[in-house]
C-alpha positions as CSV (number, residue, x, y, z in Angstrom):
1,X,-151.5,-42.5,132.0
2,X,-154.1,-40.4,130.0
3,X,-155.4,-37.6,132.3
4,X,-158.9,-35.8,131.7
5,X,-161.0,-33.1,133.2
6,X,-163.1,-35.8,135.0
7,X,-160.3,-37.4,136.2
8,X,-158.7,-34.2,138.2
9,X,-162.5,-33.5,139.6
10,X,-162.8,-37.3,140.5
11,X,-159.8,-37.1,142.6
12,X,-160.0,-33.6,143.7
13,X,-163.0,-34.6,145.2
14,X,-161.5,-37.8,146.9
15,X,-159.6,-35.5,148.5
16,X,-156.1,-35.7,146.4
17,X,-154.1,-33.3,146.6
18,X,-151.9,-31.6,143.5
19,X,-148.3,-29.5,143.6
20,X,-149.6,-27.1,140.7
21,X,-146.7,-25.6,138.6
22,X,-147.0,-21.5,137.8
23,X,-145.1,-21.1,134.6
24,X,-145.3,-17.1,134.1
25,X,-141.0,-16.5,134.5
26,X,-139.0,-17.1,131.3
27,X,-135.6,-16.7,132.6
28,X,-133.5,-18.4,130.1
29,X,-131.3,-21.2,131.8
30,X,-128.0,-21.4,129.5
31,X,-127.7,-25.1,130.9
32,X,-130.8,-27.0,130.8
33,X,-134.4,-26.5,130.2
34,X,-136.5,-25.8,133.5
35,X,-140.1,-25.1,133.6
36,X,-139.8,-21.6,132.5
37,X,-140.0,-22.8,129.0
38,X,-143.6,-23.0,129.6
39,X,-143.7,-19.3,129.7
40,X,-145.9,-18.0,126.8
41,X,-143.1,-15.5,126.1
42,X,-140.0,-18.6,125.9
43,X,-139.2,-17.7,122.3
44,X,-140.8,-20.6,120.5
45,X,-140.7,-19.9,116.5
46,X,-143.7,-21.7,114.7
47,X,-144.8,-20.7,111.3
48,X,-148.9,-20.3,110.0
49,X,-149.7,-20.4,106.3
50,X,-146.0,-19.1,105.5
51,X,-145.4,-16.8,108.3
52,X,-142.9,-16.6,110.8
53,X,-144.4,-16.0,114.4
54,X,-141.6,-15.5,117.4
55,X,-143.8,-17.0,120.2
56,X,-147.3,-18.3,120.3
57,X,-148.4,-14.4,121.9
58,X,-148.2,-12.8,118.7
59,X,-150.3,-14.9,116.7
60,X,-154.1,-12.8,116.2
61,X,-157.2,-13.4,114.7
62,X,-158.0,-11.0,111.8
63,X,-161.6,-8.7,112.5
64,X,-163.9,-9.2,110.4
């Protein structure tokens, strides 16, 4: 199913109701992956134009 913005107002205002999911803990599960890993501190290494960020928190946009 493709979701969209107008989709969730359509149906909020029809009354649906949603279970929203609050993904601020990053409590590292040794077994599985839980919804933590949406936590923008879950150690996530991505690389931009040849370097090496850690998480997606410690990429910034230069002043110019």
């Amino acid at each position: 199913m493709n979701y969209s913005i107008e989709w969730l107002k359509r149906n909020l205002e029809e009354g649906k109701r949603f279970k929203y999911l609050y993904f601020w803990g990053h409590q590292s599960n040794k077994k599985e992956i839980t919804a933590s890993c949406f936590s923008q501190w879950w150690v996530a290494p991505f690389t931009v134009d040849n370097v090496v960020y850690k998480t997606a928190v410690a990429v910034a946009q230069p002043l110019d």
